[in-house]
C-alpha positions in Angstrom: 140.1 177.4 -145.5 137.7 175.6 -143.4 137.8 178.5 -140.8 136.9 180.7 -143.3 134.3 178.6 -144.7 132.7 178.5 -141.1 132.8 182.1 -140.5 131.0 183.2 -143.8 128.4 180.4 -143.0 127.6 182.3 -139.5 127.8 185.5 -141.1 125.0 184.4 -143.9 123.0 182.7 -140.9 123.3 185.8 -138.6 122.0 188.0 -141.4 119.0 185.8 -141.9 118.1 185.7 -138.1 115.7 188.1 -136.6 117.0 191.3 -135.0 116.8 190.9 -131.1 113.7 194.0 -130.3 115.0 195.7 -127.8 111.8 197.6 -125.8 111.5 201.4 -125.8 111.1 203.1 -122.3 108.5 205.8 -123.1 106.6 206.3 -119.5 107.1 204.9 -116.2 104.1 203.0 -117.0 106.7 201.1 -119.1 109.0 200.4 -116.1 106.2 198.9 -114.1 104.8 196.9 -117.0 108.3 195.4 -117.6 109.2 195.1 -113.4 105.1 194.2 -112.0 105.3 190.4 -112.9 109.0 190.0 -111.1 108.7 192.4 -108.2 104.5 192.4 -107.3 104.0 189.0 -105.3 107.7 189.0 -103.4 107.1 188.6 -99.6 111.2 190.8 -99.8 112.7 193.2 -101.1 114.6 193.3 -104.5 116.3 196.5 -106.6 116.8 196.2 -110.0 118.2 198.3 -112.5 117.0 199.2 -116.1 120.2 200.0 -118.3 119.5 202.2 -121.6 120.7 203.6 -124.5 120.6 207.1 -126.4 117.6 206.1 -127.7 116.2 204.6 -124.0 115.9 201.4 -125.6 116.3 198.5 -122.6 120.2 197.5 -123.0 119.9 195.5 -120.0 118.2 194.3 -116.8 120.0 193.8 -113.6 119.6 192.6 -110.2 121.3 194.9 -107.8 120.0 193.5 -104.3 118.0 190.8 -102.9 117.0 192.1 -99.2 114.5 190.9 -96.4 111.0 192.3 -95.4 111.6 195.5 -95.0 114.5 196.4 -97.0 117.8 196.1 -98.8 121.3 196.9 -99.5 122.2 199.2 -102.1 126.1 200.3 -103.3 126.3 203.1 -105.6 129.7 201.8 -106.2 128.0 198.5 -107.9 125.1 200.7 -110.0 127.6 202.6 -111.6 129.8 200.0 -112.6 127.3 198.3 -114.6 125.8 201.3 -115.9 129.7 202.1 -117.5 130.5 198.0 -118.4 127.1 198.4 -120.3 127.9 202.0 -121.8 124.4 203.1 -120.4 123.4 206.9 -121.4 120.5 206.4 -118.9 119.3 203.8 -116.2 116.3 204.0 -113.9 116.2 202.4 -110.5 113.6 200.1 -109.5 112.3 198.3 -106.7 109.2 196.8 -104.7 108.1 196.9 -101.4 106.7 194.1 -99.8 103.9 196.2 -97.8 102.4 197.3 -101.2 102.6 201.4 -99.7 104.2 202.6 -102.7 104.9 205.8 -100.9 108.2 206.1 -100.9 110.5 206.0 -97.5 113.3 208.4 -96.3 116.2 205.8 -97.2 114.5 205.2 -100.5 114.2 209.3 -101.0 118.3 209.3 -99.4 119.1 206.3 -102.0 117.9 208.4 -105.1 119.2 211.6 -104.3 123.0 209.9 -103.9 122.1 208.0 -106.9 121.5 211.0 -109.4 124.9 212.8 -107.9 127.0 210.0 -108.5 125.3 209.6 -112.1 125.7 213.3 -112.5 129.3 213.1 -111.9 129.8 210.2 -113.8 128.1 211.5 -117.3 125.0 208.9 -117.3 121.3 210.2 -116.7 119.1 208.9 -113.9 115.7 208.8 -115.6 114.1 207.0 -112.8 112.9 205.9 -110.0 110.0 203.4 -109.7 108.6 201.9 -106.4 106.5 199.1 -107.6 103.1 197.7 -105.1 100.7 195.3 -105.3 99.1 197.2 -108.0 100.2 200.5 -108.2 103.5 202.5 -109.1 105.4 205.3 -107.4 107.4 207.2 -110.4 110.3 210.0 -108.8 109.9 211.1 -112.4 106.6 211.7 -112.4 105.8 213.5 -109.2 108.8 216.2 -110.0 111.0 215.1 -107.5 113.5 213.8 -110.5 
């Protein structure tokens, strides 16, 4: 009785609580507003990944590597994994460089194009890739190459 008691107590104060807001990816401009404060002053480099749902609402954010000066390790194997635990419909990949040239290198360019096979295969939608600089952006999605 008491166990029952309890559990329609927590459903009573659950119901009364706030809904958690869960922000809407709209732009890439989104993506750097959400990643600029963690990635912009870092003197290494860190990939992170957004996870979303249907609606690209942020389901969760995730640390995939934490690298040196001038760059990082990245498994595909690991992305994906989170991106199904998390039943993500779409993720976008982000990360900084240290240099603040947002232009993006030839590993970052080999990293996204194995990226969107293996999401391809695997039924989730790369929407992304961000670069983010001092105080600019480089979007994958935005220059076409998405």
């Amino acid at each position: 009785a008491i166990t029952i008691i309890a559990a329609l107590e927590l459903g009573k104060r659950r119901k009364l609580s706030k809904a958690i807001v869960q922000p809407q990816i709209k732009s890439s401009e989104d993506v750097y507003q959400i990643f600029h404060p963690v990635l912009a002053d870092l003197r290494h480099e860190e990939v992170w990944l957004l996870l979303l749902n249907k609606a690209n609402k942020v389901l969760k954010k995730f640390q995939v590597s934490k690298g040196g000066v001038v760059g990082t390790v990245v498994d595909i194997r690991m992305v994906m994994k989170e991106a199904l635990d998390s039943l993500a419909s779409g993720i976008i990949l982000c990360h900084n460089h240290p240099s603040g040239n947002v232009k993006p290198s030839g590993e970052d360019n080999a990293l996204t194009s194995r990226l969107n096979e293996a999401c391809q295969v695997m039924g989730v939608n790369l929407l992304d890739h961000v670069i983010v600089g001092d105080s600019s952006y480089y979007s994958y999605r935005d220059e076409g190459v998405l």
